[in-house]
N, CA, C and O atoms as a DFTB+ gen file, in Angstrom:
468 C
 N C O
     1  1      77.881      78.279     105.325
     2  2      77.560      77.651     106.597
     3  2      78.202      78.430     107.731
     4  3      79.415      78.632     107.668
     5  1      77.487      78.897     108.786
     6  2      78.172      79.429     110.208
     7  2      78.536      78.237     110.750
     8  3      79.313      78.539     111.655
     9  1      78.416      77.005     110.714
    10  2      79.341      76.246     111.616
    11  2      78.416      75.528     112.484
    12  3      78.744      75.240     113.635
    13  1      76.990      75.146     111.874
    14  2      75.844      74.722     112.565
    15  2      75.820      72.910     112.072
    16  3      74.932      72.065     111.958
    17  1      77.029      72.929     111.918
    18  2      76.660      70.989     111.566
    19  2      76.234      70.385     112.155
    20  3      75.689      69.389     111.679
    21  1      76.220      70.773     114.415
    22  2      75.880      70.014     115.146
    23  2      74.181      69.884     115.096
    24  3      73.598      68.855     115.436
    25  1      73.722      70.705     114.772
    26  2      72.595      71.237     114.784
    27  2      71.442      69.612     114.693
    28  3      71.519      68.801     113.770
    29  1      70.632      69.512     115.685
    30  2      70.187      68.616     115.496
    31  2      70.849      67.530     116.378
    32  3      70.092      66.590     116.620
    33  1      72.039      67.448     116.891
    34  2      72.830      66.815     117.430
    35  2      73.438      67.319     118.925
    36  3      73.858      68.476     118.923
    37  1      73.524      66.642     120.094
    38  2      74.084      67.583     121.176
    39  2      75.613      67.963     121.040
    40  3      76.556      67.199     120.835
    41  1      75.619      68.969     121.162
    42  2      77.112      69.639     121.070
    43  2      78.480      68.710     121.689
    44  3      79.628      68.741     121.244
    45  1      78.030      67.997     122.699
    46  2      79.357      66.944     123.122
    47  2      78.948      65.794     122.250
    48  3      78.859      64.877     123.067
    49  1      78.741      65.454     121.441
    50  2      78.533      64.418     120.353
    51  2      77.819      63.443     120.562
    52  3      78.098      62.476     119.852
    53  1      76.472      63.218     121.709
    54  2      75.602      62.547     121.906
    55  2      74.369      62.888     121.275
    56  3      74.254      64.074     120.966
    57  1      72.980      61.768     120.890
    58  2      72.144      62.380     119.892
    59  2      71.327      62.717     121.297
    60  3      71.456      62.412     122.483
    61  1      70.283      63.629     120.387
    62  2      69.227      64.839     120.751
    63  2      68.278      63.535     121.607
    64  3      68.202      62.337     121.333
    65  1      67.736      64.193     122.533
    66  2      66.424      63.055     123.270
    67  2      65.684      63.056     121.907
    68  3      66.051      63.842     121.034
    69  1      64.710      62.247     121.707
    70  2      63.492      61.938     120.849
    71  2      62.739      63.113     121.325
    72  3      62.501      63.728     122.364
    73  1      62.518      63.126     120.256
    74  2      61.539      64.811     119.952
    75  2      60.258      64.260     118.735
    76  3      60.280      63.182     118.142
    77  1      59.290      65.255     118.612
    78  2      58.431      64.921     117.312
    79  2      59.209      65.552     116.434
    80  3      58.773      65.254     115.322
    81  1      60.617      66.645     116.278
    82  2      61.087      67.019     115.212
    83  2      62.730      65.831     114.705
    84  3      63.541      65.598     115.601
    85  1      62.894      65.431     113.740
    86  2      63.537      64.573     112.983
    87  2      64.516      65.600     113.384
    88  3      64.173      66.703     113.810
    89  1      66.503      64.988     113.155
    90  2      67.349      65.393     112.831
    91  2      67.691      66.604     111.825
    92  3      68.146      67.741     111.950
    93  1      67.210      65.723     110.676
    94  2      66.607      66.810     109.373
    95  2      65.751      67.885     109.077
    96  3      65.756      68.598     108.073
    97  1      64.846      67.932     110.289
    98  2      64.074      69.037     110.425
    99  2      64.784      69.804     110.841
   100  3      65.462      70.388     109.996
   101  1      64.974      70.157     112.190
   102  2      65.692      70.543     113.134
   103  2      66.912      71.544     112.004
   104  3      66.716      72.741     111.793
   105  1      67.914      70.906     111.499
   106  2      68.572      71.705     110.591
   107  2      68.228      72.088     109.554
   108  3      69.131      72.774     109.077
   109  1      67.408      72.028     108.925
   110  2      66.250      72.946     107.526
   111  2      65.981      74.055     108.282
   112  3      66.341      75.171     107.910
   113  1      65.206      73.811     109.618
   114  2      64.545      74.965     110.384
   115  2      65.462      75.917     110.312
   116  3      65.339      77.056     109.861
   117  1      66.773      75.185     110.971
   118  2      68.099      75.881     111.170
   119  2      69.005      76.797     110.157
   120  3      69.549      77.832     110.540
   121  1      69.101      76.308     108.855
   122  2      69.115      76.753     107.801
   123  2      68.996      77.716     107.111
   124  3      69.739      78.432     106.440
   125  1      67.367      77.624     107.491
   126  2      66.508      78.799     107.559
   127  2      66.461      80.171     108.143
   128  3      66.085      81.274     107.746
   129  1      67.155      79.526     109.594
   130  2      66.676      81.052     110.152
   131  2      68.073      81.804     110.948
   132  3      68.063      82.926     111.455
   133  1      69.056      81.009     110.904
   134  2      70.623      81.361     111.506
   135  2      71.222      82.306     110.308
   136  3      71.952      83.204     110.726
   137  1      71.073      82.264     109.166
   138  2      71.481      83.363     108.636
   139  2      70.738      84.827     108.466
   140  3      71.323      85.893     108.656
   141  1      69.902      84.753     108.231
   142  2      69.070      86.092     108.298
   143  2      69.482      86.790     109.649
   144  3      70.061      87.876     109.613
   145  1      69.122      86.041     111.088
   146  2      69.708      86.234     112.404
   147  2      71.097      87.126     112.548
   148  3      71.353      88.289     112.860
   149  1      71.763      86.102     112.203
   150  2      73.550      86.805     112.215
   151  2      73.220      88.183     111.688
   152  3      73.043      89.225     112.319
   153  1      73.166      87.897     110.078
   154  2      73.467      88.750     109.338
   155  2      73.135      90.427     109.926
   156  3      73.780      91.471     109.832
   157  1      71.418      89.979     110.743
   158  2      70.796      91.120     111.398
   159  2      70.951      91.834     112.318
   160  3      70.321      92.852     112.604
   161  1      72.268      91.085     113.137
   162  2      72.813      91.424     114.338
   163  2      74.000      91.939     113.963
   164  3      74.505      92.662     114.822
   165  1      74.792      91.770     112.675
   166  2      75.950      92.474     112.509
   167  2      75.912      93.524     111.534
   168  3      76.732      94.403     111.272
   169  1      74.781      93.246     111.050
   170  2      74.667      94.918     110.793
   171  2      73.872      96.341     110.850
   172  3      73.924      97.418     110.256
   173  1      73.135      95.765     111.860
   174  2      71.894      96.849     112.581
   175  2      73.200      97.097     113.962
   176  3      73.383      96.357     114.928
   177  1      73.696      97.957     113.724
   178  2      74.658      98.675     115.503
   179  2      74.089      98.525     116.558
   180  3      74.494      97.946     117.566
   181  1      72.872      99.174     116.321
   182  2      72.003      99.223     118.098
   183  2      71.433      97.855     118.501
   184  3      71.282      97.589     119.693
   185  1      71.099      96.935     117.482
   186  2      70.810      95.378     117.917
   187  2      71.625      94.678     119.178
   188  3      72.848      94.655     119.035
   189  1      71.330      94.362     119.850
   190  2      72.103      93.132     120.685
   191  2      71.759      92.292     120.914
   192  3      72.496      91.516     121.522
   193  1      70.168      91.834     120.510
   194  2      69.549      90.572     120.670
   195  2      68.605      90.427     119.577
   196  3      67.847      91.354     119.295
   197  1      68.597      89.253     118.901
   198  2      67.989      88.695     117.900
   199  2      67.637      87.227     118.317
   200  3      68.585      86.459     118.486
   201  1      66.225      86.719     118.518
   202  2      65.650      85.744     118.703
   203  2      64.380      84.673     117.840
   204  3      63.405      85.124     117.238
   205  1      64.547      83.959     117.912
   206  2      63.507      83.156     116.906
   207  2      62.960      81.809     118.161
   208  3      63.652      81.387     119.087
   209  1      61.767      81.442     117.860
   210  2      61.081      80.556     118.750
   211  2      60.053      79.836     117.969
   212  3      59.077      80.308     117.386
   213  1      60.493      78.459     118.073
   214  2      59.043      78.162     116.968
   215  2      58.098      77.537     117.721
   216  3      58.586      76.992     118.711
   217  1      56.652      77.393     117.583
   218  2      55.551      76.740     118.441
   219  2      56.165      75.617     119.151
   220  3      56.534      75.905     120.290
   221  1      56.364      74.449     118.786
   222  2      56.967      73.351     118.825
   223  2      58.507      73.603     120.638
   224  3      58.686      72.870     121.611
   225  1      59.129      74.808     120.271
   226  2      59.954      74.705     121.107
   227  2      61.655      75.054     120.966
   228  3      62.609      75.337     121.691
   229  1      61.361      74.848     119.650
   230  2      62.926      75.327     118.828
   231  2      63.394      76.560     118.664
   232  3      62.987      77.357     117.819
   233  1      64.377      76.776     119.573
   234  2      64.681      78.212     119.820
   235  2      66.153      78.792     119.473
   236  3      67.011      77.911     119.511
   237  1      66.452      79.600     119.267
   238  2      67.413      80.111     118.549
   239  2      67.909      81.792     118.879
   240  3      67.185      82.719     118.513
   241  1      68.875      81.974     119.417
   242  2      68.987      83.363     119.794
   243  2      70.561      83.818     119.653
   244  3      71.426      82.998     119.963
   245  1      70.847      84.830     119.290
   246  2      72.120      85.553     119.335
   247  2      72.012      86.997     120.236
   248  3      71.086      87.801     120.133
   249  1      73.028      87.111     121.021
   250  2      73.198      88.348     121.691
   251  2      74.890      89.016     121.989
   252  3      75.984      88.455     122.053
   253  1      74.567      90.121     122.093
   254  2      75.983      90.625     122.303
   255  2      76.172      90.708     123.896
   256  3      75.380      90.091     124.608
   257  1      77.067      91.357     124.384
   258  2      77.624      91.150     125.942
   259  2      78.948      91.560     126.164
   260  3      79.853      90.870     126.632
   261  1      79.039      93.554     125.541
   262  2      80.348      93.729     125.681
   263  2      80.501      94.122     124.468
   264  3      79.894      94.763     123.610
   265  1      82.024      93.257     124.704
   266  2      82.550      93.197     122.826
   267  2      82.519      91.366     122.222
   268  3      83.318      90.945     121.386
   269  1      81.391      90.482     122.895
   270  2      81.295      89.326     122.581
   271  2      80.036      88.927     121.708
   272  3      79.176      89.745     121.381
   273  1      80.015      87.708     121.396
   274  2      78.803      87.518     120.817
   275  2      78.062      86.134     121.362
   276  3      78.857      85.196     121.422
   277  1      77.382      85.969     121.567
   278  2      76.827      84.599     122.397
   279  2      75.833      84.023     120.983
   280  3      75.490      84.680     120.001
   281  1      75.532      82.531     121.315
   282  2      74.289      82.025     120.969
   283  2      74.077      81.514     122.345
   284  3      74.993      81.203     123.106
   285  1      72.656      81.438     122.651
   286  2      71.956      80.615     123.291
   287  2      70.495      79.474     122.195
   288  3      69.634      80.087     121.564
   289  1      70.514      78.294     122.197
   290  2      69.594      77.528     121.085
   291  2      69.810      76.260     122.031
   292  3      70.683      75.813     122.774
   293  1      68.222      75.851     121.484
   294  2      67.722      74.675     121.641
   295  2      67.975      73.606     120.455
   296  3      68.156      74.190     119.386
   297  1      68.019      72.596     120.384
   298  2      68.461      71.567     119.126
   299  2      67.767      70.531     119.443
   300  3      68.159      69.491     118.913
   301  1      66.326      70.398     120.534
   302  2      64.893      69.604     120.559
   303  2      64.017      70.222     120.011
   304  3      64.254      71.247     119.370
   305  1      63.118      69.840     120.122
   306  2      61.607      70.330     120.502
   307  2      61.141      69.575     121.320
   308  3      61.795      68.595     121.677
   309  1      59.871      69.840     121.834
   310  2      59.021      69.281     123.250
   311  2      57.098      69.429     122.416
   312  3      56.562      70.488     122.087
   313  1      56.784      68.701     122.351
   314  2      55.078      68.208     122.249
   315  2      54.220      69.635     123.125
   316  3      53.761      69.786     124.257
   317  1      54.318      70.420     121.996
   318  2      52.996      71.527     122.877
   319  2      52.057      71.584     123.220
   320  3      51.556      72.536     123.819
   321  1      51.410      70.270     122.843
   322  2      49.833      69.568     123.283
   323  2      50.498      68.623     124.394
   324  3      49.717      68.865     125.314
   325  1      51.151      67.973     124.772
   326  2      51.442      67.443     125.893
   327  2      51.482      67.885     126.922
   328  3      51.991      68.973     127.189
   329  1      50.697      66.761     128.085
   330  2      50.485      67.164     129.233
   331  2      52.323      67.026     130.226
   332  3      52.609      67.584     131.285
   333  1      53.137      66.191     129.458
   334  2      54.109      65.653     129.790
   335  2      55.132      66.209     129.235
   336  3      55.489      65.503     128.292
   337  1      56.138      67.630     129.415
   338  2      57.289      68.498     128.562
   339  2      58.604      66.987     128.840
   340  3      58.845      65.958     129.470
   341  1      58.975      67.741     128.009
   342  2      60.646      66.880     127.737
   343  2      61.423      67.111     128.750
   344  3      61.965      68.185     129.013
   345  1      61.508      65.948     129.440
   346  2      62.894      66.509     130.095
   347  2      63.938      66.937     130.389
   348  3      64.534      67.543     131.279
   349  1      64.080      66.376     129.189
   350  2      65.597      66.486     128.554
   351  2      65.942      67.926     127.859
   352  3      67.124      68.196     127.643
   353  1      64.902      68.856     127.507
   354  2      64.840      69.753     126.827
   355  2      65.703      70.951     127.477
   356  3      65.451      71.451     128.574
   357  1      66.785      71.337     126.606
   358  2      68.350      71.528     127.477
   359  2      68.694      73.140     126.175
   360  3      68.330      73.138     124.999
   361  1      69.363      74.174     126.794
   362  2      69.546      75.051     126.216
   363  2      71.180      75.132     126.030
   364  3      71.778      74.414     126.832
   365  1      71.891      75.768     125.252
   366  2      73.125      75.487     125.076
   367  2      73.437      76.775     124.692
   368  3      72.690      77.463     123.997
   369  1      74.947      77.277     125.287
   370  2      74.981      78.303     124.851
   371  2      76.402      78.681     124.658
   372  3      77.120      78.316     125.589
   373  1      77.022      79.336     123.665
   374  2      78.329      79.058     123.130
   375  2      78.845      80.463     122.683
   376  3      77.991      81.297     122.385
   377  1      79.907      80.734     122.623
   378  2      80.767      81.964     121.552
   379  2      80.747      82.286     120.546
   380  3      81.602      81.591     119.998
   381  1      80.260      83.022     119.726
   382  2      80.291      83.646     118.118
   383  2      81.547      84.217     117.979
   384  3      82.098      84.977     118.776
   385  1      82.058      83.716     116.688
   386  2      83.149      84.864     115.965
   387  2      81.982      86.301     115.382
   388  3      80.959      86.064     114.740
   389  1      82.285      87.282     115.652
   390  2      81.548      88.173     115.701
   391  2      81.700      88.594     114.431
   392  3      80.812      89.421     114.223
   393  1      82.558      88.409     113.212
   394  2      82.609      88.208     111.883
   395  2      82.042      87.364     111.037
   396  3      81.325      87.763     110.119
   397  1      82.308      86.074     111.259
   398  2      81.878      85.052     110.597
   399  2      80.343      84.027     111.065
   400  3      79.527      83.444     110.351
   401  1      80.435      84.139     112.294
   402  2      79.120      83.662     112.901
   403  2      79.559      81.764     113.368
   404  3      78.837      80.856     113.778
   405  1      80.735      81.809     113.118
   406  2      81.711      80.681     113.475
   407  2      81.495      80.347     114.833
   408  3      81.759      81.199     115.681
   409  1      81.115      79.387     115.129
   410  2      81.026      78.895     116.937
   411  2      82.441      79.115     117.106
   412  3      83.176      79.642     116.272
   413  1      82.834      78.598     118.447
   414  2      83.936      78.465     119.317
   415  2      83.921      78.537     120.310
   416  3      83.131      79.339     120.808
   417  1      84.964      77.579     121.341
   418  2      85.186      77.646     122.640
   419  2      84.035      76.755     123.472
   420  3      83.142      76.192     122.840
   421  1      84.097      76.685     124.589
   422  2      83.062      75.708     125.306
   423  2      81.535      75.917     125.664
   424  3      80.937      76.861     126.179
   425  1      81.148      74.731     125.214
   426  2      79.234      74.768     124.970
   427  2      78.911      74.900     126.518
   428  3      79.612      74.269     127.310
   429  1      77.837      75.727     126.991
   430  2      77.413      75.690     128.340
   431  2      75.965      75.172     128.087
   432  3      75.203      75.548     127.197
   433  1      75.749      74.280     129.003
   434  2      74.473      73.549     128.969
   435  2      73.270      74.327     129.891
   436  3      73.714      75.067     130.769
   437  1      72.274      74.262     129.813
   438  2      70.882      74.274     131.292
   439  2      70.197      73.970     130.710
   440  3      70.186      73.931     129.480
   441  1      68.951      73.479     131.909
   442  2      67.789      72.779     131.565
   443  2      67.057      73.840     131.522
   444  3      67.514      74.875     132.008
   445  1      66.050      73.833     131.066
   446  2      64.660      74.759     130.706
   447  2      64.181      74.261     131.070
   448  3      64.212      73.031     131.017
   449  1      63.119      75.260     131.928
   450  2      62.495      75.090     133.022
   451  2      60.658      76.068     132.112
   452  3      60.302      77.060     131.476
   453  1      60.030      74.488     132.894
   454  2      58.338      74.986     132.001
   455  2      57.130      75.441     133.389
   456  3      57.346      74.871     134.459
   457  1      56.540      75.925     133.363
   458  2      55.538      76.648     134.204
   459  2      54.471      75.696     133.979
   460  3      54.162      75.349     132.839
   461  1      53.950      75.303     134.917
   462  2      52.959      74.748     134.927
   463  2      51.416      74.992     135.336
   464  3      51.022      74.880     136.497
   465  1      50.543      75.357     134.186
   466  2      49.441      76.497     134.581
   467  2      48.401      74.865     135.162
   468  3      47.276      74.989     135.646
């Protein structure tokens, strides 16, 4: 495990807005695709950004910045046939141990912002 228990959950310990994706989804997805990620970013040198996005809205990204390691991830989804996006649909973005893939230190929040064609 990198340290993704919140996953599915908001990082200050309040639950996720209602989404069409379950708790349990949300971390299977997660599961799924945070290790391959890491792993790909610590050992390809020239990498500094590794991203995943699923239809739905669930997003997932690692980047470097220096000698640091960031995540930026979503832990909703938002209705892609809806005429009506989530409001609540909030990006979070936190510190990697650049070894272990271990969070740490303080979650930074923003809203995501949708275009409206």
């Amino acid at each position: 495990s990198l340290g993704w228990d919140a996953i599915g959950q908001n990082p200050r310990g309040r639950s996720s807005p209602s989404s069409p994706s379950t708790d349990a989804e949300v971390k299977r997805s997660m599961a799924r695709v945070v290790p391959p990620l890491f792993e790909a970013l610590s050992t390809l040198p020239l990498l500094t950004q590794v991203s995943y996005i699923s239809l739905d809205g669930l997003f997932f990204s690692y980047y470097k910045d220096g000698t640091h390691t960031f995540v930026v991830y979503s832990n909703t989804t938002f209705a892609s046939n809806s005429s009506i996006q989530n409001p609540n649909y909030t990006w979070y973005t936190q510190l990697v141990h650049s070894e272990n893939g271990a969070l740490y230190g303080d979650v930074g929040t923003s809203r995501a912002g949708f275009l409206n064609h």
